[in-house]
Every structure is written in C-alpha cells, then in structure tokens.
LUMKEGU-624183 format. One line per field, with one value per residue: x, y, z of N, C-alpha, C in turn; residue in three letters; residue number from 1. Coordinates in steps of 0.1 Angstrom, whole numbers. Example, Ala and Ser with C-alpha at 12.3 -4.5 7.8 and 13.67 -1.06 7.14 Angstrom:
BEGIN
npx	c(132;128)
npy	c(-57;-22)
npz	c(78;71)
capx	c(123;137)
capy	c(-45;-11)
capz	c(78;71)
cpx	c(132;129)
cpy	c(-33;0)
cpz	c(78;79)
residu	c(ALA;SER)
num	c(1;2)
This chain:
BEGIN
npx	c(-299;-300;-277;-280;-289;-275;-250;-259;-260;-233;-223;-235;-226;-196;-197;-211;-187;-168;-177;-173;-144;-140;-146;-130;-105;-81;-54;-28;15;37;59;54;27;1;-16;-46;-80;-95;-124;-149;-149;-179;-181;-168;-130;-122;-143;-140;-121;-104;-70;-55;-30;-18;-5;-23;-56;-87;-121;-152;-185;-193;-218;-235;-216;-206;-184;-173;-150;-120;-83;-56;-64;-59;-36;-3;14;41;24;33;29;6;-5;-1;-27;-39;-26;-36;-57;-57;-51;-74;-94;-84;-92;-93;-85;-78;-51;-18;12;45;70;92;133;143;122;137;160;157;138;157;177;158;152;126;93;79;62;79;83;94;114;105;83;46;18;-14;-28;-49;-42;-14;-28;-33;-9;-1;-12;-19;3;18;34;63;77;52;39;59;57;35;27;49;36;15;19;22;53;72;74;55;31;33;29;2;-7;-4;-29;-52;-53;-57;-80;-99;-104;-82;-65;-40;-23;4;20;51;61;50;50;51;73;101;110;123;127;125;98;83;69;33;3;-28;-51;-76;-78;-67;-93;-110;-95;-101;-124;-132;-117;-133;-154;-155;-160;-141;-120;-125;-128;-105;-90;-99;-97;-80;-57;-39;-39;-16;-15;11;19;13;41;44;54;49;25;19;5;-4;-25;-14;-28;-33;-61;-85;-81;-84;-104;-140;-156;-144;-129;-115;-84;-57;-23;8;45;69;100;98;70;59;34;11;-22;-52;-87;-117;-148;-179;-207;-240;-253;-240;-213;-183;-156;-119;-89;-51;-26;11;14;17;47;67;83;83;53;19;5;-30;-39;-47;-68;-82;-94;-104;-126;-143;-151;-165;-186;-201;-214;-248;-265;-248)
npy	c(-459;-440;-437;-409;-394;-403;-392;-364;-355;-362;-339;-317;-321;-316;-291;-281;-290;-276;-249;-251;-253;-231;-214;-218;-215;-199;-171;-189;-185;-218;-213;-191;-185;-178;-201;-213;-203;-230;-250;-261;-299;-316;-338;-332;-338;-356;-377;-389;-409;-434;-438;-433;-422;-405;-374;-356;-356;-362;-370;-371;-363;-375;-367;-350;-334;-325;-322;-345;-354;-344;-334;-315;-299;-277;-276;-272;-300;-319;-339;-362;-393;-386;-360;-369;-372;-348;-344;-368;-354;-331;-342;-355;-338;-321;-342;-365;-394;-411;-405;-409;-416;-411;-431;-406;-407;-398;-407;-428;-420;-399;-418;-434;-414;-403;-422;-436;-445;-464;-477;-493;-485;-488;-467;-450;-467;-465;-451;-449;-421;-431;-453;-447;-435;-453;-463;-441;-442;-471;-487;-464;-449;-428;-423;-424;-401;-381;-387;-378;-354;-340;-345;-333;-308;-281;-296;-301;-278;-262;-276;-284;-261;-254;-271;-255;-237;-247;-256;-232;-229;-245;-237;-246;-232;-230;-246;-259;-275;-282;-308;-328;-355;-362;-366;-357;-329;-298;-296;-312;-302;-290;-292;-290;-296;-296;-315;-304;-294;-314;-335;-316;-318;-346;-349;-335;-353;-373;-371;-375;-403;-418;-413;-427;-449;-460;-457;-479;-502;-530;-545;-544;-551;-549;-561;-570;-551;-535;-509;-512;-527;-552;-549;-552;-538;-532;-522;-505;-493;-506;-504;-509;-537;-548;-531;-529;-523;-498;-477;-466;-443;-434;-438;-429;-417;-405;-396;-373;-366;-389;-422;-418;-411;-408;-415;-433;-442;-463;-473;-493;-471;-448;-428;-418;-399;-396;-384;-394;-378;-384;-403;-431;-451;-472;-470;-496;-508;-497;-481;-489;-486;-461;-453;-473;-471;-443;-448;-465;-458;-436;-442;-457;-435;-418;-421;-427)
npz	c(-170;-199;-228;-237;-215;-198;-205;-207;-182;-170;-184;-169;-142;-149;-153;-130;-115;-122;-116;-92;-84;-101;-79;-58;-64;-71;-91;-95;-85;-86;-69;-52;-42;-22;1;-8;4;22;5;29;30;21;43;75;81;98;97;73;47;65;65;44;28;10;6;-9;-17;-32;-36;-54;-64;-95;-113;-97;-93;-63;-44;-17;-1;9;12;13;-10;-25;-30;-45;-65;-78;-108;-120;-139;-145;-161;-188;-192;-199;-227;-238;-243;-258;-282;-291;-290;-310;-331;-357;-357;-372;-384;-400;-379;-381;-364;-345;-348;-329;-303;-293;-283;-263;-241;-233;-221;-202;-186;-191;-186;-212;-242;-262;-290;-325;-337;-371;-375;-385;-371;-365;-344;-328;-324;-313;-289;-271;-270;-253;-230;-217;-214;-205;-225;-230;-252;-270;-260;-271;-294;-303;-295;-310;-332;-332;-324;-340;-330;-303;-284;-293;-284;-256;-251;-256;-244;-215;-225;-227;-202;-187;-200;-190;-163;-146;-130;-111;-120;-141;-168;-180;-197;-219;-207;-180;-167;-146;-158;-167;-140;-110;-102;-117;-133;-126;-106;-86;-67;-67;-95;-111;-108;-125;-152;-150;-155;-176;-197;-195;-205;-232;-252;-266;-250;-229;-234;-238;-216;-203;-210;-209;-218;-253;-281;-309;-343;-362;-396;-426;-426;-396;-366;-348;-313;-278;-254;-220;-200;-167;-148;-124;-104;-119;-124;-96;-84;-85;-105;-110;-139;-149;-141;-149;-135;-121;-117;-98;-83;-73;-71;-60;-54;-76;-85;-108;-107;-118;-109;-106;-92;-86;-107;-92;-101;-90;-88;-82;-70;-59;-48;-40;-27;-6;-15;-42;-74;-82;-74;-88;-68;-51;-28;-12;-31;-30;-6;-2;-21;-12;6;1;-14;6;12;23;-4;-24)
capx	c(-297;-296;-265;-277;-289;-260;-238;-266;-257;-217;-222;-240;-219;-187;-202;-208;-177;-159;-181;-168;-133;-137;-153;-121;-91;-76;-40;-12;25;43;68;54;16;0;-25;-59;-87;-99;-135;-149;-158;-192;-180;-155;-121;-127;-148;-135;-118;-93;-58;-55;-15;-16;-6;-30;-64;-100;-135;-161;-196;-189;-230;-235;-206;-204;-169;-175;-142;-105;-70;-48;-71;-57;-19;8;24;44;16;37;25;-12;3;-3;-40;-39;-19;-44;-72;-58;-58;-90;-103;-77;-92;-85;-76;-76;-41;-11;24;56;76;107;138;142;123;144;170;143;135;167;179;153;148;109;83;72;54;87;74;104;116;104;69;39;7;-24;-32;-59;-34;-3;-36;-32;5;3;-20;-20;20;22;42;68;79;42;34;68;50;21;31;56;31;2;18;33;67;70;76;40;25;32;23;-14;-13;-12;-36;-62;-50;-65;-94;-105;-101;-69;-53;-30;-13;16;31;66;65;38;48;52;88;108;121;138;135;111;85;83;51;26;-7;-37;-62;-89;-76;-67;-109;-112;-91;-104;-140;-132;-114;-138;-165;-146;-161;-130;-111;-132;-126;-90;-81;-110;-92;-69;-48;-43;-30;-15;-9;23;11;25;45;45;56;34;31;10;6;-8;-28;0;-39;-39;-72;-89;-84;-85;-122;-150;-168;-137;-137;-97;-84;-43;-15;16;55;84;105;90;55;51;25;-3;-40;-66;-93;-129;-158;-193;-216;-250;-257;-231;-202;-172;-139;-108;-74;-47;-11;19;6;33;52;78;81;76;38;11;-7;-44;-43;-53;-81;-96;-102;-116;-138;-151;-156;-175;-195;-204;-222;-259;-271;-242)
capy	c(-445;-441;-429;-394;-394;-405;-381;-351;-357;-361;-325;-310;-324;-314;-277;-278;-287;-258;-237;-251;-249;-215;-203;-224;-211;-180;-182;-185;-197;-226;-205;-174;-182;-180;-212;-206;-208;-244;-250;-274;-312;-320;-344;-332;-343;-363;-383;-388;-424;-438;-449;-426;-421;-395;-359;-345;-364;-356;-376;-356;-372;-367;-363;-336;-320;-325;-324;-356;-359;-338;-329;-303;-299;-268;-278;-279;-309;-328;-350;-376;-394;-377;-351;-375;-373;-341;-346;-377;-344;-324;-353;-364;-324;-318;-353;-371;-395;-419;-399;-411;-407;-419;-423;-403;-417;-391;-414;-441;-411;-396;-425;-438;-401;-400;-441;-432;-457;-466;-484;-495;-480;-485;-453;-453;-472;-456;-453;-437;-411;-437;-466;-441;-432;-469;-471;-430;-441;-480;-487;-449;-446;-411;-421;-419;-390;-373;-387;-372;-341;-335;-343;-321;-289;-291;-297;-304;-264;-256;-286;-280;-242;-257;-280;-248;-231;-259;-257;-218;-224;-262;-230;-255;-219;-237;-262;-257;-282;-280;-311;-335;-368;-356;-365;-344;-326;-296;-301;-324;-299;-275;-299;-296;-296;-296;-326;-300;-288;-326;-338;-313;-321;-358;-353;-332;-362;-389;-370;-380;-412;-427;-414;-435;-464;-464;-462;-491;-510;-538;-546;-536;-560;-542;-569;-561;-545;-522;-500;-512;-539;-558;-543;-551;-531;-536;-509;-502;-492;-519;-503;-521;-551;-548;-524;-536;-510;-491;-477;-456;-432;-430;-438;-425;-425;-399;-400;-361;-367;-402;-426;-405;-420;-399;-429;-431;-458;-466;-483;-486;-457;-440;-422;-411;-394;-392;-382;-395;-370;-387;-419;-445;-463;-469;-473;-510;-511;-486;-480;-485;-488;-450;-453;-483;-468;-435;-450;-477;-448;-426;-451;-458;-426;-419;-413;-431)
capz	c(-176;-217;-230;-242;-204;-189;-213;-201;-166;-171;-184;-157;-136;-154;-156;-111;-107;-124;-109;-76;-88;-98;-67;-45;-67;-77;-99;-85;-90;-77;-63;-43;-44;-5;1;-10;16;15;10;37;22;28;56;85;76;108;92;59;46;77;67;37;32;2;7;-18;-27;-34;-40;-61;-78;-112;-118;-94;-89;-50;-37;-10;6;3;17;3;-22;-36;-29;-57;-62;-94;-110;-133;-160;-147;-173;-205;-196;-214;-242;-250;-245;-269;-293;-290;-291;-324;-339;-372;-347;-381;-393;-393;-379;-382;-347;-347;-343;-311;-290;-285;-274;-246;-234;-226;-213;-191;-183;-189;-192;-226;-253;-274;-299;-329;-351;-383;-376;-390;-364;-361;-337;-323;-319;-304;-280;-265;-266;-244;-218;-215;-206;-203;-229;-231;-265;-276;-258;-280;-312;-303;-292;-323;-346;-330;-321;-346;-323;-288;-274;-294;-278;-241;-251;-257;-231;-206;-231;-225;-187;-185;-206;-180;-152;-136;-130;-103;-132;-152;-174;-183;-203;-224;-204;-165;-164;-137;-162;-166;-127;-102;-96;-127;-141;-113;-104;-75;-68;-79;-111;-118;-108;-134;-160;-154;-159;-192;-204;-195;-214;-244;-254;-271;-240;-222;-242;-243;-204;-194;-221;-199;-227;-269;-296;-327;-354;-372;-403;-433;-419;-384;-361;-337;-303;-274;-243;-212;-186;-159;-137;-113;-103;-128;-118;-84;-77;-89;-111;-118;-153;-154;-157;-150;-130;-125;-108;-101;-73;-65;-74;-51;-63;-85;-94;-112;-110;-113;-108;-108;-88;-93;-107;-87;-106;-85;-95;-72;-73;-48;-52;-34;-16;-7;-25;-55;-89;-86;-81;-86;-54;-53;-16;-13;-38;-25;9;-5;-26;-3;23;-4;-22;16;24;17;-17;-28)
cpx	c(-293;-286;-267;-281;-279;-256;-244;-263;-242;-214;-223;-231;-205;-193;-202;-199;-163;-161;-173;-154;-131;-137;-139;-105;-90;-61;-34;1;32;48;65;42;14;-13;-38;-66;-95;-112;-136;-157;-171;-192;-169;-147;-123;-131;-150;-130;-106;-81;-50;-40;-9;-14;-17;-42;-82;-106;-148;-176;-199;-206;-234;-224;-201;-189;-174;-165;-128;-96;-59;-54;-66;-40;-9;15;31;28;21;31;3;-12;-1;-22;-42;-35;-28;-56;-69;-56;-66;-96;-95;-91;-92;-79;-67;-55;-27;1;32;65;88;117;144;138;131;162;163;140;146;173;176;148;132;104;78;65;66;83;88;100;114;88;58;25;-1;-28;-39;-46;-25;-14;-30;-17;8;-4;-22;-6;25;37;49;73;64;36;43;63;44;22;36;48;16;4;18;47;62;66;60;34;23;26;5;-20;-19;-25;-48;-63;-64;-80;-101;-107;-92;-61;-41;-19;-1;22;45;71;49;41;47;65;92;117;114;141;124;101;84;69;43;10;-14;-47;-78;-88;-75;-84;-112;-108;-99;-120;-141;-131;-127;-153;-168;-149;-150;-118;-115;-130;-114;-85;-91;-107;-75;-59;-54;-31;-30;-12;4;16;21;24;48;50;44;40;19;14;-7;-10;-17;-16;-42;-56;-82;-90;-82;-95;-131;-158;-157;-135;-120;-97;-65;-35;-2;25;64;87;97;80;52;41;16;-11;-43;-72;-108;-140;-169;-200;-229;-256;-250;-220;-190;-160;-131;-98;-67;-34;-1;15;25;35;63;72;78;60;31;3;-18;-49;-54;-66;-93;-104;-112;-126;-148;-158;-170;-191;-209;-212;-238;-262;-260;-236)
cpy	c(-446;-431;-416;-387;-391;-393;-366;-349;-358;-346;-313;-309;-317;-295;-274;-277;-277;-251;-237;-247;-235;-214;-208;-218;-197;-186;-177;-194;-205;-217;-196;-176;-187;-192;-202;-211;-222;-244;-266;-287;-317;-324;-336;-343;-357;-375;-391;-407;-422;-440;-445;-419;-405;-382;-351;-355;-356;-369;-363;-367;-367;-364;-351;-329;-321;-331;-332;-353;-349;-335;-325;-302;-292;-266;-281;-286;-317;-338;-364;-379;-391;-371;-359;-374;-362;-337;-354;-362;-337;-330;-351;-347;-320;-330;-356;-381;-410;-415;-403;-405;-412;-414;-419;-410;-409;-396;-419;-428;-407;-403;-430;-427;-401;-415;-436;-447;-452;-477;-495;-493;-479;-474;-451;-462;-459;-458;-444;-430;-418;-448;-453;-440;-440;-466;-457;-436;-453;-481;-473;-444;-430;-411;-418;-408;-379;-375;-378;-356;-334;-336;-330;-307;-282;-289;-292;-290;-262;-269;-288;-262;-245;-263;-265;-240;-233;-257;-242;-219;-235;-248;-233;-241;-221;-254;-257;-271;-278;-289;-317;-353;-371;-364;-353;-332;-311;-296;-308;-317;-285;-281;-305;-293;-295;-308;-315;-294;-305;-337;-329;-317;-339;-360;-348;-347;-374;-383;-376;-394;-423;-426;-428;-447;-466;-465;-474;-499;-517;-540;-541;-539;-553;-555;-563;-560;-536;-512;-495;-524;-539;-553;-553;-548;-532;-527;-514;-497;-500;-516;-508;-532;-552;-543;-528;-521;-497;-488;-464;-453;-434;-430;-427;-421;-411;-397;-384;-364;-383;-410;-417;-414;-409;-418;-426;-444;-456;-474;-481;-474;-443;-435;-411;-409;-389;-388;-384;-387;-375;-396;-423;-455;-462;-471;-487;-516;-499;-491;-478;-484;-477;-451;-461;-476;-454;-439;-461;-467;-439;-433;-458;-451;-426;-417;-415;-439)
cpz	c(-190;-213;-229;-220;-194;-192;-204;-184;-161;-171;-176;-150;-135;-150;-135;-110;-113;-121;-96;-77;-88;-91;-54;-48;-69;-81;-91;-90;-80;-67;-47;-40;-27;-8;-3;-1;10;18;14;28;29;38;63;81;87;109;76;57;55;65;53;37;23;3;3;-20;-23;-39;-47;-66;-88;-115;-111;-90;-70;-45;-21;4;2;13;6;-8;-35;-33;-41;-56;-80;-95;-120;-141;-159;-160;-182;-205;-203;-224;-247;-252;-252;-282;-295;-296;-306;-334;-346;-364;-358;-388;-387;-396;-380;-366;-350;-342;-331;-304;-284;-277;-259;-239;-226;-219;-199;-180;-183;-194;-205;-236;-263;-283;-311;-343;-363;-386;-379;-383;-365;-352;-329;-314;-309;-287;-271;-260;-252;-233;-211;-207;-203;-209;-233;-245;-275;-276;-263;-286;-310;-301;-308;-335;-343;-326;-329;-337;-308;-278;-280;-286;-266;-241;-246;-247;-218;-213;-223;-207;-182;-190;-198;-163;-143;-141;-116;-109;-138;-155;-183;-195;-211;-217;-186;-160;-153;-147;-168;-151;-123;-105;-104;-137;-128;-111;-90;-76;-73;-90;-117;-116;-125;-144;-167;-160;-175;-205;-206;-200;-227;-248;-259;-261;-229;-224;-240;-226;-194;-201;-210;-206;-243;-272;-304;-336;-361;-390;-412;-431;-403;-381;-351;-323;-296;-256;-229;-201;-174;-145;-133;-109;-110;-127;-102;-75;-88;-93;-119;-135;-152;-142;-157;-140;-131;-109;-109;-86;-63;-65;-61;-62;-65;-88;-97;-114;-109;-116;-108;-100;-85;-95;-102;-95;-96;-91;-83;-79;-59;-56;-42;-25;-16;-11;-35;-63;-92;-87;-80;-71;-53;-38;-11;-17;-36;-14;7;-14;-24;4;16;-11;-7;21;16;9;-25;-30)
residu	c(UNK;UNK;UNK;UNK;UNK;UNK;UNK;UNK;UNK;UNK;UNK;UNK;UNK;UNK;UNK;UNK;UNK;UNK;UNK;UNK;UNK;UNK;UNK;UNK;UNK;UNK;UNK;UNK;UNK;UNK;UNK;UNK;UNK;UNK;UNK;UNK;UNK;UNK;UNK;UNK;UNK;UNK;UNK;UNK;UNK;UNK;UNK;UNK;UNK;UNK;UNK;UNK;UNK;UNK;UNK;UNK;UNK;UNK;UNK;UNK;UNK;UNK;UNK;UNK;UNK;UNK;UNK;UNK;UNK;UNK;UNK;UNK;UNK;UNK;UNK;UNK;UNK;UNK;UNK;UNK;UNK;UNK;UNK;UNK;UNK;UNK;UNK;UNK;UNK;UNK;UNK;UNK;UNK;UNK;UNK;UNK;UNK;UNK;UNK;UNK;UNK;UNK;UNK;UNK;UNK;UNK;UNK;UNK;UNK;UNK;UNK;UNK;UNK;UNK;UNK;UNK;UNK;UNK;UNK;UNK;UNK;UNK;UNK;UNK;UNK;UNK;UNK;UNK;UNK;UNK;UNK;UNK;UNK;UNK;UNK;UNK;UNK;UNK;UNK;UNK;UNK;UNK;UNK;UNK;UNK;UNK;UNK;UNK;UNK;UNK;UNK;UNK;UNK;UNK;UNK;UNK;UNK;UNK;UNK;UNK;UNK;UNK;UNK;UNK;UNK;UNK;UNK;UNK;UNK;UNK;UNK;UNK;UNK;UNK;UNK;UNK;UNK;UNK;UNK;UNK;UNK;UNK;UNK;UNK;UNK;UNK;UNK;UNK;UNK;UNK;UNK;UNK;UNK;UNK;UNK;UNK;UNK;UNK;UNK;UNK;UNK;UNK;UNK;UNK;UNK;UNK;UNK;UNK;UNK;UNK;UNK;UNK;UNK;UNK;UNK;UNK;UNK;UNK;UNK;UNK;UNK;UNK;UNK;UNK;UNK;UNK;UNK;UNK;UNK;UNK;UNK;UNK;UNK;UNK;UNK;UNK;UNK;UNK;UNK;UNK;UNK;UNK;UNK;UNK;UNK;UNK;UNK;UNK;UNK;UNK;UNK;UNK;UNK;UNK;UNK;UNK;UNK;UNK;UNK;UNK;UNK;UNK;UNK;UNK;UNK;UNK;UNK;UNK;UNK;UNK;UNK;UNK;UNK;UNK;UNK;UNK;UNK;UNK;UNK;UNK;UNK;UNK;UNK;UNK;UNK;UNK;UNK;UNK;UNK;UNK;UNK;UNK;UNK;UNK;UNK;UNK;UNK;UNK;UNK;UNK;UNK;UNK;UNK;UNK)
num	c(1;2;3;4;5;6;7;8;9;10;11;12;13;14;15;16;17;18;19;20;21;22;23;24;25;26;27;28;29;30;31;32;33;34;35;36;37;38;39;40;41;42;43;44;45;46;47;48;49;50;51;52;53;54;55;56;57;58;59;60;61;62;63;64;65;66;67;68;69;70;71;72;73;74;75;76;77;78;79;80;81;82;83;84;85;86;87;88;89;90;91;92;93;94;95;96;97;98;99;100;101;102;103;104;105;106;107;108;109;110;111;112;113;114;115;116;117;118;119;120;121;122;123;124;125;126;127;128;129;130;131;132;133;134;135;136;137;138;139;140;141;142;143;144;145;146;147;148;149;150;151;152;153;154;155;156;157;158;159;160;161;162;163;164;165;166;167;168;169;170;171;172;173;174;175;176;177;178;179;180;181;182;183;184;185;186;187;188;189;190;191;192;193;194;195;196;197;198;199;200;201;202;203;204;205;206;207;208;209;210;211;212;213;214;215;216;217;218;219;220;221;222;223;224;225;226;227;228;229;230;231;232;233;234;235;236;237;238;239;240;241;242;243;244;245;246;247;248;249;250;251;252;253;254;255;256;257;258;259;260;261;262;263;264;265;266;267;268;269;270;271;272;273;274;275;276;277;278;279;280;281;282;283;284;285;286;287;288;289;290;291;292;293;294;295;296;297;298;299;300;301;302;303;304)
C-alpha cells in the first residue's frame, strides 16, 4: 500500500470511527452521568480474547473503522500518562516543532512533589519542541509534558483549557482532563477517560506522521550541545519489543488508573488499535499481557 494510500485509508477510517463514537456516546460527567447503552461488538463478548484482566478495553481496525472487540467501552476511568498523548497532539497540530524552549526550573519541583516519571530534563536547558516530543512520550516524561504545556498555552491552566477544547472538537465528550501529564492530581479520578474516546484520540494522533515516528522510536540520543546536556531516553512500551508488528503508541501507571496501554499494530496489511484501562499490575512493569491476548485474538479473525 503507497503512503498517500495508506494515509487515504487511515482517514477513512479515522472519519468511521467518530461516526461510531458519535452514534455510541452522548456527554456526560464523571460524577452523575447514567451508563450509555453499549453498542454490541461485532463478536459476542463470549467470544472475544480469553484471559483478558482489564476493566476497560477495546480493539477497532483502524482502516475501516470496525469496532472488533470491547468491555466497558463507554466507562470512565483515570487514564495516566495516556493523557500526554494529547499534549504531544496539540504540539504537533500548533507546530514549529523546530522552536525552542527553555525547561523551567519548576520541573524539578513537580516532579519530586508528585514522584512522577520523567526525562531528567535539567532547569535551564534549551530544547526544541521536537526533542521535548521524545523526552514526553518515550520515558513519559511529566517534566516535559510541564515544558510543553507552559510554553504552548501559554501556561499550564491555558494548556489543559485546550487539551479539553481538542477533547470536544475529537467528539471524546466522556473525557476530561484535569491535568497535561495524567498524574492523580488534584485527585485520582478528576483526569479521565473511556476506551472509545481514547481509540479516538489514538487514531487522531497516529495520523500525525511525526507522532508516529516518535512513539515506534525504542530509544533517542540527545548529544550534549549548546545549551543543553546530553540525555538519552528509553520507550517505557514494552509492547515494542515484545509483539511483532507493533508500531506504539503509550503506556501508562497510577495507583487509580491500574496498568493503561493505548497500543496499535500491523500485520500484513492489517492495522489494529486497542486500548486496555486498568489491567493488572504495578508500577514496576508495564503490562502487555492484556494487549497481547487481544491482539492475537483479533488479528485471528477473518479478514484480519
């Protein structure tokens, strides 16, 4: 399949499944909102992937649009450092990604505050918008995803304003973020999401050619340079090296949220996108157990 091909068919795709989205949500808030009626997945749950531990997860094929496989589809739950996938999307949609920033010397407060994973990224370094990319989404840095924020809202409160902006206009009208790195913070479950507003969110991103590049990217050497030190950071998406064909997109950890994937893969010719919300496990490894099994199970059925 040629690129402009491929890309023409990512679109399509991207375009079905908001239709589906639309036609399955309606808004609502954490709080008070009553379930929405679930539409049924191609297959009986019945028949779905065995052994599957995650509260929340969905299979979709990103070319047509066909919702495959799901549970609690349209359930709110924290999504952790899922959350930084749209902060890198309002990058990338701002872009100049050539421009650069200087890290405040606020991170190294935040991070320790909140013991967040990060990039070490030190105060006073000067990066570009491209590089910070790497340091938000590879080690899932929360000091990168402050740079980035404070330099593009301009300041952090305009910058989560945009994130829901972006949230309403992707039709994820069952999202709210609270923050730009999916920290528990100002409580567990005040940055949250649905496995079909987060399919959506993922397919937007991974339209994004340079998004694309930066979370199929296993590791990323900075040289120390003027106005920076040398860094080098290392995908935290075990998925990657462990499925064969995988190609991202984002992990992620909070003691509310459980283990988080948004992940998606390829095989010939095939393009699937999942999301697992609260699998098992800690903060010590990401969990791909979930994702293997749905995407063994999906890649398994006919016509795929």
């Amino acid at each position: 399949m040629g690129t402009r091909s491929w890309l023409t068919a990512r679109v399509t795709g991207l375009i079905a499944g908001m239709a589906l989205a639309a036609s399955m949500l309606a808004p609502a808030s954490a709080a008070s909102a009553a379930p929405a009626s679930p539409v049924a997945p191609a297959a009986p749950a019945s028949s779905g992937p065995a052994g599957v531990g995650a509260l929340s997860a969905a299979v979709q094929d990103v070319v047509t649009g066909k919702l495959l496989w799901s549970r609690a589809l349209n359930t709110e739950r924290p999504m952790a450092s899922i959350t930084k996938v749209m902060t890198a999307y309002l990058v990338l949609k701002a872009g100049n990604l050539n421009r650069e920033i200087t890290v405040p010397a606020a991170v190294t407060g935040y991070v320790r505050a909140h013991d967040a994973s990060n990039a070490g990224l030190r105060p006073g370094d000067m990066l570009t918008a491209n590089q910070l990319l790497y340091a938000l989404l590879l080690p899932s840095g929360a000091d990168a995803a402050y740079a980035l924020a404070q330099a593009y809202g301009p300041g952090l409160t305009s910058f989560i304003a945009r994130m829901n902006a972006m949230a309403r206009l992707l039709g994820m009208t069952r999202t709210h973020f609270s923050n730009f790195d999916g920290l528990p913070y100002p409580t567990s479950y005040s940055n949250y999401s649905t496995a079909a507003n987060l399919l959506t969110l993922g397919r937007a991103a991974m339209l994004l050619p340079a998004f694309r590049s930066v979370v199929d990217t296993r590791s990323y050497r900075l040289a120390s340079g003027s106005g920076h030190h040398a860094y080098l950071w290392k995908n935290l998406n075990a998925l990657l090296t462990r499925y064969p064909g995988a190609i991202g997109i984002k992990p992620g950890y909070t003691g509310a949220a459980g283990q988080c994937l948004l992940f998606e893969a390829s095989r010939k010719g095939h393009i699937l996108i999942g999301v697992t919300l609260h699998s098992p496990g800690s903060i010590s490894a990401i969990n791909t157990t979930d994702a293997t099994l749905i995407l063994n199970w999906a890649f398994s059925l006919p016509g795929e």
